[in-house]
N, C-alpha and C positions, 0 to 999 in steps of 0.2 A: 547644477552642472553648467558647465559653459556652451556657448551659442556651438562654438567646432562639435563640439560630444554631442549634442541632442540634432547635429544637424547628418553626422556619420552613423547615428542610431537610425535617424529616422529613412537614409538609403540604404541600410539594411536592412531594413524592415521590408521597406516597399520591394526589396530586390527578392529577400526570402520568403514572403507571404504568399505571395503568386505560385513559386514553386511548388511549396509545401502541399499547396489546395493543388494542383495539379498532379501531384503526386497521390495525392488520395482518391480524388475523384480515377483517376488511373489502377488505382489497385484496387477500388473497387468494383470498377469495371471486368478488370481483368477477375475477378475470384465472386460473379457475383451470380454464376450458376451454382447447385446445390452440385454434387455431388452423388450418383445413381448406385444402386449395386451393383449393375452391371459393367458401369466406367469400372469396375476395381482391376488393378494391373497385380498380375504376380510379378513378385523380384527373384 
């Protein structure tokens, strides 16, 4: 690959890696209570 491709790979990287790990640390946060019987909602 040329110097431009491995230099556009590697600011997307760095720009989507951060995201991603925030995004997970994030939704585990948010979902990282169990679930009770008595939370149960009727619909």
């Amino acid at each position: 690959s040329n110097h431009y491709s491995l230099l556009v790979m590697t600011i997307v990287a760095l720009t989507l890696v951060p995201i991603v790990l925030l995004y997970q640390f994030w939704s585990y946060w948010v979902f990282r209570s169990r679930i009770k019987p008595a939370d149960h909602l009727e619909y």
